[in-house]
C-alpha positions as CSV (number, residue, x, y, z in Angstrom):
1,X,-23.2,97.8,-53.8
2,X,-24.7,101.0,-55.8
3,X,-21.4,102.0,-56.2
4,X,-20.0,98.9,-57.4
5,X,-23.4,99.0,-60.0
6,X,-22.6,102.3,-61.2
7,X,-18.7,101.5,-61.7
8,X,-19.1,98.0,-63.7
9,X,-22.3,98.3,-65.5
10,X,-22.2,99.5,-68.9
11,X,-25.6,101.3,-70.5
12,X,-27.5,99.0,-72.5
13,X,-28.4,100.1,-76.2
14,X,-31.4,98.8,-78.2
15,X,-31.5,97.6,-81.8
16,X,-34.2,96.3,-84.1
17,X,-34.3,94.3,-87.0
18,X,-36.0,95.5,-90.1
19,X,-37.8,94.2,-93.2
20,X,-38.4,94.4,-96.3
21,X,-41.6,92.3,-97.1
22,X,-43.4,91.3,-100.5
23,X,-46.9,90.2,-100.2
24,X,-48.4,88.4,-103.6
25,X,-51.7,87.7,-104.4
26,X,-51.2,84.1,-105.8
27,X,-54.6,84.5,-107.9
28,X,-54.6,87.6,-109.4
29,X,-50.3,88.0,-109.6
30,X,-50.2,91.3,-107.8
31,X,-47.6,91.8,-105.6
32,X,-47.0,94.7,-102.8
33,X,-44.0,96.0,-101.0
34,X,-43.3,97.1,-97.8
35,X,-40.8,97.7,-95.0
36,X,-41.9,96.7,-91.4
37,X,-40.0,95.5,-88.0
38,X,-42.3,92.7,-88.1
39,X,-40.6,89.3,-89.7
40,X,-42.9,87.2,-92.6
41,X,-44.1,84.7,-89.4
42,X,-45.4,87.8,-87.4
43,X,-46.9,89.9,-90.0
44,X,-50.2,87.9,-90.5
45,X,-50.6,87.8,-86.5
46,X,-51.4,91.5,-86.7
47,X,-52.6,91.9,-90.2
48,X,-54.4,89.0,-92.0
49,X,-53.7,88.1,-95.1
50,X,-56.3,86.5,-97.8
51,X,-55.9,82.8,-98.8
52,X,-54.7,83.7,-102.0
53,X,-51.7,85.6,-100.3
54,X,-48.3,84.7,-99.8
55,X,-45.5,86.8,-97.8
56,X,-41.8,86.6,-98.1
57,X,-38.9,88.9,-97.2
58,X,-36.8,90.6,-100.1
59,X,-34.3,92.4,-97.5
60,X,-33.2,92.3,-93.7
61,X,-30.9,94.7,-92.3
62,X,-30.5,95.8,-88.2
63,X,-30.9,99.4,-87.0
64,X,-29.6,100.6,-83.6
65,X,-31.9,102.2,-81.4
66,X,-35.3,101.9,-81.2
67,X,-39.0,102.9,-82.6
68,X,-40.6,104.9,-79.6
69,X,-42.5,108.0,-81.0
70,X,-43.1,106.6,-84.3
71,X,-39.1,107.1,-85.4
72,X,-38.9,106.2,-89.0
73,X,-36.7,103.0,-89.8
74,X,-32.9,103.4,-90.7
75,X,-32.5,103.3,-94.7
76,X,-31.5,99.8,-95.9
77,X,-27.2,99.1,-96.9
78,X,-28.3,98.8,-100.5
79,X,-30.0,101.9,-100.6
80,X,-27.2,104.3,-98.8
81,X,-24.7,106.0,-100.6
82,X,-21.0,104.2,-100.4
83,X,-18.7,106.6,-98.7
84,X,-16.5,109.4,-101.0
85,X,-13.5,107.4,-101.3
86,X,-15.5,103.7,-102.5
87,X,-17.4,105.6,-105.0
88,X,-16.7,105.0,-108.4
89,X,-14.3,107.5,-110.0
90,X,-15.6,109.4,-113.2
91,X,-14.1,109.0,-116.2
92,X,-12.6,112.1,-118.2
93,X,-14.2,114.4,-119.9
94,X,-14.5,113.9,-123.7
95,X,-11.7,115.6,-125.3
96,X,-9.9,115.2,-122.1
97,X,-5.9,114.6,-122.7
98,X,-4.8,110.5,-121.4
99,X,-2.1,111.3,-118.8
100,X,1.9,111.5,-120.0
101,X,3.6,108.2,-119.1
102,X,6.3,108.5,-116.5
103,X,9.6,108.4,-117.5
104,X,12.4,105.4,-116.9
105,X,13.8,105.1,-113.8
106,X,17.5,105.2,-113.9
107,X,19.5,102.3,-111.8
């Protein structure tokens, strides 16, 4: 049975879900930021809000692994860097010469 256990199960991983949550203060119009694993329903479970504040998420994204020891959350999508070859190409340098047109194919 153990080995049987040890041949066919596969090693769980953990992931969390992360947000991005905007807290307004309907009276006043001031509005805070902040990014927490906690979704807009749990937030006010642990930290009360006042009345006159109302909490929404801007941004959700999942992170794989998990937050023992404090681990800081994985950056958002919109905030990493696409890789080398999606980035946008730069464009000449002033003065730069356009490139010479191939010539006709013969055929």
């Amino acid at each position: 049975m153990m080995l049987w256990m040890l041949l066919f199960i596969r090693p769980s991983f953990s992931e969390y879900r992360v947000f991005r949550l905007e807290i307004v203060n309907t009276e006043t119009l001031v509005a805070r930021s902040l990014v927490y694993n906690l979704d807009p329903h749990q937030y006010p479970g642990y930290f009360p809000l006042r009345a006159s504040e109302k909490i929404s998420y801007t941004e959700t994204w999942m992170c794989r692994g998990n937050t023992s020891d404090f681990t800081s959350f994985c950056p958002s999508p919109s905030e990493q860097q696409p890789p080398p070859d999606l980035q946008p190409k730069e464009a000449p340098a002033t003065g730069a010469q356009p490139p010479l047109p191939l010539p006709p194919s013969k055929g």
